[in-house]
mmCIF file as Biopython writes it, N, C-alpha, C and O atoms, coordinates in Angstrom:
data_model
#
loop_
_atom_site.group_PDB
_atom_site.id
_atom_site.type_symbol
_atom_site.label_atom_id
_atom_site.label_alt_id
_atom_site.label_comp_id
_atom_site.label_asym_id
_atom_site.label_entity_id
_atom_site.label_seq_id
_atom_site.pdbx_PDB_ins_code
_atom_site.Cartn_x
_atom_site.Cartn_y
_atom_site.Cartn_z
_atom_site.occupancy
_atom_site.B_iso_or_equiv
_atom_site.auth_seq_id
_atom_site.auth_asym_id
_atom_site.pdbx_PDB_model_num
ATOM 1   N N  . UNK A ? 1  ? 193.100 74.290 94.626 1.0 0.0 1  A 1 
ATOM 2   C CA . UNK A ? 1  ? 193.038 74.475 93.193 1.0 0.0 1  A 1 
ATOM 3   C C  . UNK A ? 1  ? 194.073 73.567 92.541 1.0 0.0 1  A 1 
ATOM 4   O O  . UNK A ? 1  ? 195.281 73.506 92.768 1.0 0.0 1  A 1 
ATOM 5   N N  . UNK A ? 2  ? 193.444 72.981 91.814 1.0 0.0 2  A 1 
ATOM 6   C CA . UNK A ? 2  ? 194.699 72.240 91.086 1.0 0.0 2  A 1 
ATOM 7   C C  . UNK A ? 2  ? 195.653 72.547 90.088 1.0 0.0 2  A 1 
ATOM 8   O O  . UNK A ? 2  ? 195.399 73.573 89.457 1.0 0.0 2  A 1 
ATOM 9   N N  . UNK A ? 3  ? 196.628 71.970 89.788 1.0 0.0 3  A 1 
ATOM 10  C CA . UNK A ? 3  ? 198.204 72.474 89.625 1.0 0.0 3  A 1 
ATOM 11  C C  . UNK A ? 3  ? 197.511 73.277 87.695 1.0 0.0 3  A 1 
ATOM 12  O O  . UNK A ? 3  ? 196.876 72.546 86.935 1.0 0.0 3  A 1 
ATOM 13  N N  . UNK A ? 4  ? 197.771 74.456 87.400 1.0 0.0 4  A 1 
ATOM 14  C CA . UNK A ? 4  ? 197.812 74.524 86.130 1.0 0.0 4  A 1 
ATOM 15  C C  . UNK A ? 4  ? 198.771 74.474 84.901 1.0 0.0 4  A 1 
ATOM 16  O O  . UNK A ? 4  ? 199.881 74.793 85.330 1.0 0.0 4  A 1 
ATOM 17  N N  . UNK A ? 5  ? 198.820 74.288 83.933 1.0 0.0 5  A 1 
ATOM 18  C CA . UNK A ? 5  ? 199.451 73.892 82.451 1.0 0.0 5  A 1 
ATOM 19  C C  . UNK A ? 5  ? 199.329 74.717 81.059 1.0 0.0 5  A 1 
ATOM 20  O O  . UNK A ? 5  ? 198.237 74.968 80.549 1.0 0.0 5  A 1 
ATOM 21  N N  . UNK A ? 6  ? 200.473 75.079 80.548 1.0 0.0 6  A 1 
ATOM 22  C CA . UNK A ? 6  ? 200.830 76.286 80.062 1.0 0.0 6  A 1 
ATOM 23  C C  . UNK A ? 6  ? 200.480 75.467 78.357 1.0 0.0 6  A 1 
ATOM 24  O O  . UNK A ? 6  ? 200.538 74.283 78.026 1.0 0.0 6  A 1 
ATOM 25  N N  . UNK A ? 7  ? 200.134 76.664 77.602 1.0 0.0 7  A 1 
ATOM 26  C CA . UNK A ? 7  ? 200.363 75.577 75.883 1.0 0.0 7  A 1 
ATOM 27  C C  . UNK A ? 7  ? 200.067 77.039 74.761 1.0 0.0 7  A 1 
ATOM 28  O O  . UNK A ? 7  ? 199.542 78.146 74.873 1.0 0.0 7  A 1 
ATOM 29  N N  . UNK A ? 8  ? 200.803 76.192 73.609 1.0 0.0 8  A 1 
ATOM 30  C CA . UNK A ? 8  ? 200.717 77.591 72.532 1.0 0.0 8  A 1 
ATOM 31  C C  . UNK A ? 8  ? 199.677 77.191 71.896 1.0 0.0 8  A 1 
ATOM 32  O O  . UNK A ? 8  ? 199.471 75.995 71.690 1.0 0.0 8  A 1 
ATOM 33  N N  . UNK A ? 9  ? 198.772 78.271 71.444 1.0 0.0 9  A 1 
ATOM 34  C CA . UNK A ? 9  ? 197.924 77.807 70.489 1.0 0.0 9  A 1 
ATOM 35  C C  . UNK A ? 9  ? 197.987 78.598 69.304 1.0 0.0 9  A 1 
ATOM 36  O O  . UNK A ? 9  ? 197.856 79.811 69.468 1.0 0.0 9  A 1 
ATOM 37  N N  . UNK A ? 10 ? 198.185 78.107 67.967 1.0 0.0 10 A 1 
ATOM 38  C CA . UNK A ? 10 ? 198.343 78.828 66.856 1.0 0.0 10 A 1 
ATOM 39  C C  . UNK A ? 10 ? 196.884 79.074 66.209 1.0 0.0 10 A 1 
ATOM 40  O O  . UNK A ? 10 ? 196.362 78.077 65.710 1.0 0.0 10 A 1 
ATOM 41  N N  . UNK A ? 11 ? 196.267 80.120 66.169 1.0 0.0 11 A 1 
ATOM 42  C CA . UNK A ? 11 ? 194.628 80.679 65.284 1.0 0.0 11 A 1 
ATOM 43  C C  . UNK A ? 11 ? 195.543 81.809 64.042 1.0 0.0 11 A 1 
ATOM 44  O O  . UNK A ? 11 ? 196.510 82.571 64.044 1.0 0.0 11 A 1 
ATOM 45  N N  . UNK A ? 12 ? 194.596 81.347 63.172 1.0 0.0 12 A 1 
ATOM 46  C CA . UNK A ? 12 ? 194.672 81.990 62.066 1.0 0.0 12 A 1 
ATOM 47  C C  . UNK A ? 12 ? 193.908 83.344 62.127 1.0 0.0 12 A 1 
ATOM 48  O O  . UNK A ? 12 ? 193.010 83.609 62.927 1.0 0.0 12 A 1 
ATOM 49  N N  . UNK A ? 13 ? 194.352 84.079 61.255 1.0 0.0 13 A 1 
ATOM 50  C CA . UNK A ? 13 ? 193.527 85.837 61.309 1.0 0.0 13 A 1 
ATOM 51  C C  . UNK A ? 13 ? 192.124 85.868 61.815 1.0 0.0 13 A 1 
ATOM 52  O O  . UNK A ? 13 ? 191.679 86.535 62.748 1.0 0.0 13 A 1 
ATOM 53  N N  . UNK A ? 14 ? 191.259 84.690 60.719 1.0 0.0 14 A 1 
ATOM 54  C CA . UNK A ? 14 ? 189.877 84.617 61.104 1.0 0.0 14 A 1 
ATOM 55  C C  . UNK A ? 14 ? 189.370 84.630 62.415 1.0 0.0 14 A 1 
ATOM 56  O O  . UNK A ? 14 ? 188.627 85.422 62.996 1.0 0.0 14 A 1 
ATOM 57  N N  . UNK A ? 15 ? 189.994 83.458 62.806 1.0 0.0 15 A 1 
ATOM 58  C CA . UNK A ? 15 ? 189.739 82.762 64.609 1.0 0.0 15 A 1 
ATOM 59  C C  . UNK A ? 15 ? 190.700 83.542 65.085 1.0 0.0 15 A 1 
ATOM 60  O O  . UNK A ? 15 ? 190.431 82.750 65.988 1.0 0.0 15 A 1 
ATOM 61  N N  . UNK A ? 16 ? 191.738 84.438 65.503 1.0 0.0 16 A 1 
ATOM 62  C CA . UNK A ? 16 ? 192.038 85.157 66.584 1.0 0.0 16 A 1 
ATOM 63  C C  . UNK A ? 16 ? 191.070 86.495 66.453 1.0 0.0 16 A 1 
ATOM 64  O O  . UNK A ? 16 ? 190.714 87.169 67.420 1.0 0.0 16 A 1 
ATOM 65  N N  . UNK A ? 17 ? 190.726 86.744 65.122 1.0 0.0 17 A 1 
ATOM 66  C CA . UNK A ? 17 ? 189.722 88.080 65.749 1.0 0.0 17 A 1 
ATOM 67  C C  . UNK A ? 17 ? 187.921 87.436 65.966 1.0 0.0 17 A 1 
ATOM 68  O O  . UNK A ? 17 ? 187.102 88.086 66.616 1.0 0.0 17 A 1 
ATOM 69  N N  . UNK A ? 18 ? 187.626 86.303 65.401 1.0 0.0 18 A 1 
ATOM 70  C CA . UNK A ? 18 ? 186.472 86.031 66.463 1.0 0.0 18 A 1 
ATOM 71  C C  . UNK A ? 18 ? 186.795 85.953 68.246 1.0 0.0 18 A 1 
ATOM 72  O O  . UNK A ? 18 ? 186.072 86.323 69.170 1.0 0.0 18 A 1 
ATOM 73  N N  . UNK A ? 19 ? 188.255 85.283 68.277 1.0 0.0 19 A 1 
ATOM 74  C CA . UNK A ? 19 ? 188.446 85.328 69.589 1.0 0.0 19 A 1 
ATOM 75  C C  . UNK A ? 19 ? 188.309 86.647 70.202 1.0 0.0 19 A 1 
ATOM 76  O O  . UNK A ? 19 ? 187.546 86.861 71.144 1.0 0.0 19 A 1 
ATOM 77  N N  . UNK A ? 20 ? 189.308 87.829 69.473 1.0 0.0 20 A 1 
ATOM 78  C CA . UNK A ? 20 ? 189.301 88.874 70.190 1.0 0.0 20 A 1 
ATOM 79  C C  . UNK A ? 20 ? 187.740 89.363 70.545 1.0 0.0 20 A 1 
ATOM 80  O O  . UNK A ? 20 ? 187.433 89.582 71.716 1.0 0.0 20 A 1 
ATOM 81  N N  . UNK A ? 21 ? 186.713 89.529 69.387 1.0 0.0 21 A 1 
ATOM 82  C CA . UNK A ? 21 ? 185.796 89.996 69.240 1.0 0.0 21 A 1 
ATOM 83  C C  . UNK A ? 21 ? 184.804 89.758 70.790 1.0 0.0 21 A 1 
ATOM 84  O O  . UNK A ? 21 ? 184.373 90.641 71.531 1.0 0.0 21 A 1 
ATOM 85  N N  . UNK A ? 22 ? 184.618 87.868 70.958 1.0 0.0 22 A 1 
ATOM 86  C CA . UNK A ? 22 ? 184.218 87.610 71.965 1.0 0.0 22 A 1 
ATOM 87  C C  . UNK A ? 22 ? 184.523 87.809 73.285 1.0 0.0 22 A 1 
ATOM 88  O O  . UNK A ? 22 ? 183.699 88.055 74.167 1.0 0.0 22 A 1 
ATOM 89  N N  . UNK A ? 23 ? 186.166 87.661 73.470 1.0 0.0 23 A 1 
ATOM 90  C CA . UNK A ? 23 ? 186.571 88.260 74.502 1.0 0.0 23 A 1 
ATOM 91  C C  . UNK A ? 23 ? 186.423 89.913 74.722 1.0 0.0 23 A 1 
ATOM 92  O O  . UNK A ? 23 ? 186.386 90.330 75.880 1.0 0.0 23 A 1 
ATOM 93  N N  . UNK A ? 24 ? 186.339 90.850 73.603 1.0 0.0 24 A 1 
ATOM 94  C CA . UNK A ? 24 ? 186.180 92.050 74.047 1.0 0.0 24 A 1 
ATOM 95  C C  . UNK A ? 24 ? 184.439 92.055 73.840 1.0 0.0 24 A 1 
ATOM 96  O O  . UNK A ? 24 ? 184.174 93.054 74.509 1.0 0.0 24 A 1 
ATOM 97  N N  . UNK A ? 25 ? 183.394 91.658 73.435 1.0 0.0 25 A 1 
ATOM 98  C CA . UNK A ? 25 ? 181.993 91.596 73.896 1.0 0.0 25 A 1 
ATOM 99  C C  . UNK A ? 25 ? 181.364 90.725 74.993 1.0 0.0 25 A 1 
ATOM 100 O O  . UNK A ? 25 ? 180.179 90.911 75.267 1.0 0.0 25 A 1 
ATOM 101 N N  . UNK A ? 26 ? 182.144 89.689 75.708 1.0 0.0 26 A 1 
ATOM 102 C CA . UNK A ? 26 ? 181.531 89.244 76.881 1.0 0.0 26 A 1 
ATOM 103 C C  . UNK A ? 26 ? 182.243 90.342 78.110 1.0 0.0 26 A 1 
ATOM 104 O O  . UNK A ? 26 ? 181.608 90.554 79.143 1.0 0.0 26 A 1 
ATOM 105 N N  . UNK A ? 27 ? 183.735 91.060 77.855 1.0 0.0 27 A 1 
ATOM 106 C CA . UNK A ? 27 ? 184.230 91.373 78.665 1.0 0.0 27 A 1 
ATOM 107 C C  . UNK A ? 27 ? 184.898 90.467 79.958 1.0 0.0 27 A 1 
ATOM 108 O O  . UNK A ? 27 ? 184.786 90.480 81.183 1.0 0.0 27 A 1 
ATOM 109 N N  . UNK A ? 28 ? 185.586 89.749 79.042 1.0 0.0 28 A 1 
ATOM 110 C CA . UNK A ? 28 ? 186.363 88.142 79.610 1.0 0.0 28 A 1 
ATOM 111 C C  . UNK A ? 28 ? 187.773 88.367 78.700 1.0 0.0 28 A 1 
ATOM 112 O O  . UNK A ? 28 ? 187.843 88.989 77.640 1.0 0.0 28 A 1 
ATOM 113 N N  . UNK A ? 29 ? 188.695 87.798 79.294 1.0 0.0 29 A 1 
ATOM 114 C CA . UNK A ? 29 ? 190.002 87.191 79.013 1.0 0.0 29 A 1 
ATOM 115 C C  . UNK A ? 29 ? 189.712 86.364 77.803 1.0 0.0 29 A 1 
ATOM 116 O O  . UNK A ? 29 ? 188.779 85.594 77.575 1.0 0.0 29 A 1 
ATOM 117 N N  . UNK A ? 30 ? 190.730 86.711 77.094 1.0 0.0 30 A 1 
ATOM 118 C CA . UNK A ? 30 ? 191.215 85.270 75.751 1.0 0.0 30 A 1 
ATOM 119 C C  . UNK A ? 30 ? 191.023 83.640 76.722 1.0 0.0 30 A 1 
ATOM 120 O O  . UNK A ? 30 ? 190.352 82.635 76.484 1.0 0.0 30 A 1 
ATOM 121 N N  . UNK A ? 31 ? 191.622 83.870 77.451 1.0 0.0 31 A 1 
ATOM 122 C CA . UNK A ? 31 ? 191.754 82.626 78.183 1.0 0.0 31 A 1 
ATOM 123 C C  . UNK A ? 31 ? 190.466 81.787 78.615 1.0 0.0 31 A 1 
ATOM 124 O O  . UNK A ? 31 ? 190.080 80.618 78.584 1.0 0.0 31 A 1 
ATOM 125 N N  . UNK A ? 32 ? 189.890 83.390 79.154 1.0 0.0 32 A 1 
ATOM 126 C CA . UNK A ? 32 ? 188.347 82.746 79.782 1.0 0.0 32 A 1 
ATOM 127 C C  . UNK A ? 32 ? 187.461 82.023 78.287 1.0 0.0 32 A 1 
ATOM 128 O O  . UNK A ? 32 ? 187.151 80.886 77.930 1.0 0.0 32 A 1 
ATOM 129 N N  . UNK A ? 33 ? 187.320 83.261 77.795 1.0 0.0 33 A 1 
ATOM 130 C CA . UNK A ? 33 ? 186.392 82.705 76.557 1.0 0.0 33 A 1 
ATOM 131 C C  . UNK A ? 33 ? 186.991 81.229 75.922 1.0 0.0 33 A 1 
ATOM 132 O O  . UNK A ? 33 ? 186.127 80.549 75.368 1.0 0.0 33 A 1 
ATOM 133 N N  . UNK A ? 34 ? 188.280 80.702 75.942 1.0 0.0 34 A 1 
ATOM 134 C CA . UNK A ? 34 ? 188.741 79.846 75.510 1.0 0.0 34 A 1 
ATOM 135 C C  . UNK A ? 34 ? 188.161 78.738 76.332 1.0 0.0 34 A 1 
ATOM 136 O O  . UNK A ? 34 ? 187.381 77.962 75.782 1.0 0.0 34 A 1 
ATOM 137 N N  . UNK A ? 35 ? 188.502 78.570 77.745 1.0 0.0 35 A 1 
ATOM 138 C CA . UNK A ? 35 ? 187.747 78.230 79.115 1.0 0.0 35 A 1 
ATOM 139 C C  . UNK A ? 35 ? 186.317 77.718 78.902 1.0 0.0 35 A 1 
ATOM 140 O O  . UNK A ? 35 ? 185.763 76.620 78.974 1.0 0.0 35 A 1 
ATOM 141 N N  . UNK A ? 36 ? 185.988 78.851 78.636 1.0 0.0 36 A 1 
ATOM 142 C CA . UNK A ? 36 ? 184.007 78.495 78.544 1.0 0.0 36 A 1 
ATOM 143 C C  . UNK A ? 36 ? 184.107 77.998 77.231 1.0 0.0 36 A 1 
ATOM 144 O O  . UNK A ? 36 ? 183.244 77.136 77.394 1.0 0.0 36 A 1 
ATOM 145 N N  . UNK A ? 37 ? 184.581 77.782 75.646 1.0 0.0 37 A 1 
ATOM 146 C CA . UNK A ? 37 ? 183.845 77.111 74.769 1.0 0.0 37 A 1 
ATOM 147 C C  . UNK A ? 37 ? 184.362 75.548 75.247 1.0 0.0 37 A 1 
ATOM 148 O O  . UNK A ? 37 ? 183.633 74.562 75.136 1.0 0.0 37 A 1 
ATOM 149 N N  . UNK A ? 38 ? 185.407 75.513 75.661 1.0 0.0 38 A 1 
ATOM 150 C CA . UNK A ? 38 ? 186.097 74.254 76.511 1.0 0.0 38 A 1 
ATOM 151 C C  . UNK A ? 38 ? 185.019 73.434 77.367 1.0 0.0 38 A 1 
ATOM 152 O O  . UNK A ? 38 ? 184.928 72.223 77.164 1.0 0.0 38 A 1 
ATOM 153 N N  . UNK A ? 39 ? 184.181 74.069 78.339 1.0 0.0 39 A 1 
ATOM 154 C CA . UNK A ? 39 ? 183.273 73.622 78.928 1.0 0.0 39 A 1 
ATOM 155 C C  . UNK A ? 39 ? 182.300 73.465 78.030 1.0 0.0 39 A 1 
ATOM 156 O O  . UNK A ? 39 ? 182.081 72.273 77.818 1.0 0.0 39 A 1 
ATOM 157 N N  . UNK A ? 40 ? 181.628 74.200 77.416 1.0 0.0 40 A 1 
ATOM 158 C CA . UNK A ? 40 ? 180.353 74.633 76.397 1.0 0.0 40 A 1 
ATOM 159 C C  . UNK A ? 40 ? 181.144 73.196 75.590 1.0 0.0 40 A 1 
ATOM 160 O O  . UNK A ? 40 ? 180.201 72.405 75.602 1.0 0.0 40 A 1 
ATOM 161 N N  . UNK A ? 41 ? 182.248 72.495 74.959 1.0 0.0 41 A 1 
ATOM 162 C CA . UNK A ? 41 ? 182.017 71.304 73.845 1.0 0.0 41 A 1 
ATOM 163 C C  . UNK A ? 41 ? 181.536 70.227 74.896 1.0 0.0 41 A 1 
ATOM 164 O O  . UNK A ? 41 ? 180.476 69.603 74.858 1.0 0.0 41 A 1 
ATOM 165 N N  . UNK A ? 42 ? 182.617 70.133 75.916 1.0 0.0 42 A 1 
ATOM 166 C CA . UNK A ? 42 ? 182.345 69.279 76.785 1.0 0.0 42 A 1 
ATOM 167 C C  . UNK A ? 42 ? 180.940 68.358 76.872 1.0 0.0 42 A 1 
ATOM 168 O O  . UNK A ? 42 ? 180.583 67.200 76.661 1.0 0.0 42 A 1 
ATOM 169 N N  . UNK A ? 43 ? 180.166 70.131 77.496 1.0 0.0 43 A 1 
ATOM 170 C CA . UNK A ? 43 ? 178.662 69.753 78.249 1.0 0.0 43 A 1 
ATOM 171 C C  . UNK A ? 43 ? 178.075 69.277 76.554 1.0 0.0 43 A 1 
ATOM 172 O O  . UNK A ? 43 ? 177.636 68.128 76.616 1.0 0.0 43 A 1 
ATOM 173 N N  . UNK A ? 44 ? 178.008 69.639 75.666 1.0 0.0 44 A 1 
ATOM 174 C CA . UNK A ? 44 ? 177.468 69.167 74.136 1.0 0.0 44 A 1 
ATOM 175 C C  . UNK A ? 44 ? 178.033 67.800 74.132 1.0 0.0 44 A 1 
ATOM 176 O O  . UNK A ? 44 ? 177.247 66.873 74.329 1.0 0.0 44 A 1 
ATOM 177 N N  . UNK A ? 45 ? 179.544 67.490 73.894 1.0 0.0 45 A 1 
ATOM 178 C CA . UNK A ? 45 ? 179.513 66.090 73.673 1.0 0.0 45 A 1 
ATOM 179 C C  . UNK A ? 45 ? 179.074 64.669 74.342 1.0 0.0 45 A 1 
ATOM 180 O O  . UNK A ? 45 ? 178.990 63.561 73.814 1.0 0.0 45 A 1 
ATOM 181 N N  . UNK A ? 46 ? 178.812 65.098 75.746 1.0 0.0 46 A 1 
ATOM 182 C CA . UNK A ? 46 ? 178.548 64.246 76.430 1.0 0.0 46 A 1 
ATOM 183 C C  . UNK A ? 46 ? 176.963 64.130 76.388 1.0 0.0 46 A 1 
ATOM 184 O O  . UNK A ? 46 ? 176.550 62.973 76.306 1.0 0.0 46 A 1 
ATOM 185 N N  . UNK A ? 47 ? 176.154 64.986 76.423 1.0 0.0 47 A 1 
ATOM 186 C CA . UNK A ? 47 ? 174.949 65.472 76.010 1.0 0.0 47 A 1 
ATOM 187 C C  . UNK A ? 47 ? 174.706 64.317 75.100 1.0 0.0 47 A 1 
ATOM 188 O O  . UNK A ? 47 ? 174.004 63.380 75.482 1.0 0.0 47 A 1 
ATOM 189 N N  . UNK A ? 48 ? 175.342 64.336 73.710 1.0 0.0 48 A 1 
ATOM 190 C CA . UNK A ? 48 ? 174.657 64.286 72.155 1.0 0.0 48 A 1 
ATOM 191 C C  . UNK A ? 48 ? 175.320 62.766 72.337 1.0 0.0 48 A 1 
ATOM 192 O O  . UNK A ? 48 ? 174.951 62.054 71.403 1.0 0.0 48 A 1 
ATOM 193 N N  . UNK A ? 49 ? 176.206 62.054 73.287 1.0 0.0 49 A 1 
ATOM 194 C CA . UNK A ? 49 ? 176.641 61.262 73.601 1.0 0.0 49 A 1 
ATOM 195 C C  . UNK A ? 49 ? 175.984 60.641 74.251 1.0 0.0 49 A 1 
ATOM 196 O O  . UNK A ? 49 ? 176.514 59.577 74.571 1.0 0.0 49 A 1 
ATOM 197 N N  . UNK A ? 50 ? 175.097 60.785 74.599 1.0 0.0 50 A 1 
ATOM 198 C CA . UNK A ? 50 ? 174.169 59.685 75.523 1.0 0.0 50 A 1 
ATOM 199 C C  . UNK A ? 50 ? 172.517 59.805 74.320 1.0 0.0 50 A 1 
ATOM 200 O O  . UNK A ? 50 ? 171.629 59.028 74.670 1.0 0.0 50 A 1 
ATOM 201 N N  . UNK A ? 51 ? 172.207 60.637 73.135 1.0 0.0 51 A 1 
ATOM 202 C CA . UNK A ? 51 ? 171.337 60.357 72.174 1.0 0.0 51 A 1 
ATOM 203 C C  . UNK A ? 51 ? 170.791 61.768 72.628 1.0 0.0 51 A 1 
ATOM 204 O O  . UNK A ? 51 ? 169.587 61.527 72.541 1.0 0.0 51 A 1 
ATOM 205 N N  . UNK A ? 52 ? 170.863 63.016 73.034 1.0 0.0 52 A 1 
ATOM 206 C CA . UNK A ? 52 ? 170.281 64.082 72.836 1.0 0.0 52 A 1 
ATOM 207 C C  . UNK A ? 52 ? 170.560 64.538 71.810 1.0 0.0 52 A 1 
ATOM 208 O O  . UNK A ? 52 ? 171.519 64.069 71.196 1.0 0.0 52 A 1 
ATOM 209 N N  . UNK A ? 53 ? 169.857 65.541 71.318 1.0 0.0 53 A 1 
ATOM 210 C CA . UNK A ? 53 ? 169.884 66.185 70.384 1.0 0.0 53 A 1 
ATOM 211 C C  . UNK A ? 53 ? 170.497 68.036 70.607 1.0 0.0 53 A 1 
ATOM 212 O O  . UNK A ? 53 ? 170.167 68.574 71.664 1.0 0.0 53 A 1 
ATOM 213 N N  . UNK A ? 54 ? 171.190 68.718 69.774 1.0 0.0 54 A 1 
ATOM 214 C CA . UNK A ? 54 ? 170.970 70.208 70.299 1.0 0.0 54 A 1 
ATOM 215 C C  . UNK A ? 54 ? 170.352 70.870 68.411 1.0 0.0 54 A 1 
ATOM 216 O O  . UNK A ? 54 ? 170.623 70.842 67.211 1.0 0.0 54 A 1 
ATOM 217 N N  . UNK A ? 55 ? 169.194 71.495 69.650 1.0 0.0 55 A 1 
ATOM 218 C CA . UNK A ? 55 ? 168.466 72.395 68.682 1.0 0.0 55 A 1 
ATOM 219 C C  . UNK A ? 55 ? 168.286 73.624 68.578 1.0 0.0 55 A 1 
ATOM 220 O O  . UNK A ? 55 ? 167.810 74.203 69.555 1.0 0.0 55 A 1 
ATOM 221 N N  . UNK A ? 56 ? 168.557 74.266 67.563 1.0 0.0 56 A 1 
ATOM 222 C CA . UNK A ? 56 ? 168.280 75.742 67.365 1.0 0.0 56 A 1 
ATOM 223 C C  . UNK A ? 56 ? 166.610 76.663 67.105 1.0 0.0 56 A 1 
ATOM 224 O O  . UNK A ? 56 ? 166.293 76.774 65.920 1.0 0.0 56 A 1 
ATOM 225 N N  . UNK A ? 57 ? 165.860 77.128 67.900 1.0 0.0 57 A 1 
ATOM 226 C CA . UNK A ? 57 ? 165.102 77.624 68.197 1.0 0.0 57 A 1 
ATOM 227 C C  . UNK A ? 57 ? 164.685 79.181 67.387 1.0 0.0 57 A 1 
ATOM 228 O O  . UNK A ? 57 ? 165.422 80.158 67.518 1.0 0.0 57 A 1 
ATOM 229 N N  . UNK A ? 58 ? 163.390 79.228 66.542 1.0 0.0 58 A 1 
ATOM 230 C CA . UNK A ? 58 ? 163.736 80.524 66.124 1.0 0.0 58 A 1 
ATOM 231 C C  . UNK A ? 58 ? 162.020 80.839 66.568 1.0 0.0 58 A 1 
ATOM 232 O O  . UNK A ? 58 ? 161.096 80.694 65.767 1.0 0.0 58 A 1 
ATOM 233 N N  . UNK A ? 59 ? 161.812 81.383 68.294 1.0 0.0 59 A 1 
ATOM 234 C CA . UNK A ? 59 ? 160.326 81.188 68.676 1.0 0.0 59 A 1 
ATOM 235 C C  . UNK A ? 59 ? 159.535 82.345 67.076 1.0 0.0 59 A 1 
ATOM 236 O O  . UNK A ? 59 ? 158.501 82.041 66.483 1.0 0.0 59 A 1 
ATOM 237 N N  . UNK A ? 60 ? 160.186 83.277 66.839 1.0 0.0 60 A 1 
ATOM 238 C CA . UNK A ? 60 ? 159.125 84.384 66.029 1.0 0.0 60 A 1 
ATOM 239 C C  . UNK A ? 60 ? 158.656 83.064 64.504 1.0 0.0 60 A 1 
ATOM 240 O O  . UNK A ? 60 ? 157.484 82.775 64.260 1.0 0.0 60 A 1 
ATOM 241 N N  . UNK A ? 61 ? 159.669 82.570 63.836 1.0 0.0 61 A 1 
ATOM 242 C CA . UNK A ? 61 ? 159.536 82.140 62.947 1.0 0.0 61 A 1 
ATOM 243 C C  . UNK A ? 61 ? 159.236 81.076 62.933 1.0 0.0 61 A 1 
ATOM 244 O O  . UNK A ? 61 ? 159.172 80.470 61.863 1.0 0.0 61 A 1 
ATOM 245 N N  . UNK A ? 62 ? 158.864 80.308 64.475 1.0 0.0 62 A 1 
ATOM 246 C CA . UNK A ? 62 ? 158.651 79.224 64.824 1.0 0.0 62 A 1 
ATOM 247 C C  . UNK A ? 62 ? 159.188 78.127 64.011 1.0 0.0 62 A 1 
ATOM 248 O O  . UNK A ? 62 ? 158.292 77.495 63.451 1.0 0.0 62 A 1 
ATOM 249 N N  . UNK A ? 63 ? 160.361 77.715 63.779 1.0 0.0 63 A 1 
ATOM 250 C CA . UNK A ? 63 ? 161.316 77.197 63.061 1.0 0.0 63 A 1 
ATOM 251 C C  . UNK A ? 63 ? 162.349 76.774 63.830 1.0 0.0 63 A 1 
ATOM 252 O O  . UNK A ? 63 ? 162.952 77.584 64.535 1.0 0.0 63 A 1 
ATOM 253 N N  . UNK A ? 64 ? 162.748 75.219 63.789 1.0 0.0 64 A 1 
ATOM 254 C CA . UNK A ? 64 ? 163.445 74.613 64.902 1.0 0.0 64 A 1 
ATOM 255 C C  . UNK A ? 64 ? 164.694 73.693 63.994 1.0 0.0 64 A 1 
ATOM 256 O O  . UNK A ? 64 ? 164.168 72.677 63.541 1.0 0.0 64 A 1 
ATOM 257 N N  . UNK A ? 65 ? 165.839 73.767 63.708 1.0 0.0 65 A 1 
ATOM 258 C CA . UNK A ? 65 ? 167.031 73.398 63.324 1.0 0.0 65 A 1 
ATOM 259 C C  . UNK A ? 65 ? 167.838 72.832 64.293 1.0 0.0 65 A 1 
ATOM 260 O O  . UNK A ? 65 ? 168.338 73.404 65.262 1.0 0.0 65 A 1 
ATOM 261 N N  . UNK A ? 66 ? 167.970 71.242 63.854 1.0 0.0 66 A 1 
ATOM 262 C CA . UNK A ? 66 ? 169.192 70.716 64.460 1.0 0.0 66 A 1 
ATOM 263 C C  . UNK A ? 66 ? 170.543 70.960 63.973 1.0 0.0 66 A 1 
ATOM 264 O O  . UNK A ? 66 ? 170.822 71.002 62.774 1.0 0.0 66 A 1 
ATOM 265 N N  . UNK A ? 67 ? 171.652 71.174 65.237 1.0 0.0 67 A 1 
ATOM 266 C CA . UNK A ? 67 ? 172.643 71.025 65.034 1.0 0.0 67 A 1 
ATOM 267 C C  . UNK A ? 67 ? 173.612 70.249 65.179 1.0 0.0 67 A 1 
ATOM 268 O O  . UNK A ? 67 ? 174.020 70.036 66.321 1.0 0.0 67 A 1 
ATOM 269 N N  . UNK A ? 68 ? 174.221 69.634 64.070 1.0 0.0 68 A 1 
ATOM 270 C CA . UNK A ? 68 ? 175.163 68.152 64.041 1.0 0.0 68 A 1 
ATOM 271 C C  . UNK A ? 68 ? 176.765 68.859 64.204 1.0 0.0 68 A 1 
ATOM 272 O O  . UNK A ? 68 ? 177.506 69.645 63.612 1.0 0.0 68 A 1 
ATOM 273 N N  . UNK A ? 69 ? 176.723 67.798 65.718 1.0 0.0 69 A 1 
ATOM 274 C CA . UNK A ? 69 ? 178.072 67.718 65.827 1.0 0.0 69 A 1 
ATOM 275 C C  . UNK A ? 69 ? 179.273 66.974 65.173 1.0 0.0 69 A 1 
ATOM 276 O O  . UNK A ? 69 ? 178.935 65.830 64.869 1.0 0.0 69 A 1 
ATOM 277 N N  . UNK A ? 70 ? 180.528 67.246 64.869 1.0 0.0 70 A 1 
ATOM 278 C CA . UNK A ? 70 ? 181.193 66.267 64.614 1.0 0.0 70 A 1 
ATOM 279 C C  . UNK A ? 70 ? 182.247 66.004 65.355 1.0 0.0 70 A 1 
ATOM 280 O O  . UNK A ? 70 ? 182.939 65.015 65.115 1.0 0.0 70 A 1 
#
């Protein structure tokens, strides 16, 4: 396993209770959920980086929305 690295991160009211929220509805660590959107931009930027697109899917309303990264 390779060596790990410590860091502060300052979230405002809003974003520490979406954080909490997600971490207490996946039933994951602050850390983890931090972890996975870490991976989750990653796999998107490299994605939308080679000319994919990510799209939002609504099968009932059959209604399909792109989402732009920045």
């Amino acid at each position: 396993m390779s060596d790990k690295k410590s860091m502060t991160l300052n979230l405002n009211e809003a974003e520490m209770a979406a954080l909490d929220e997600l971490a207490k509805s996946k039933e994951l660590s602050k850390t983890a959920v931090i972890r996975q959107a870490l991976r989750l931009y990653t796999l998107i930027e490299a994605r939308t980086a080679n000319g994919e697109k990510l799209v939002l899917e609504d099968e009932k309303l059959e209604k399909k929305a792109e989402l732009m990264v920045l």
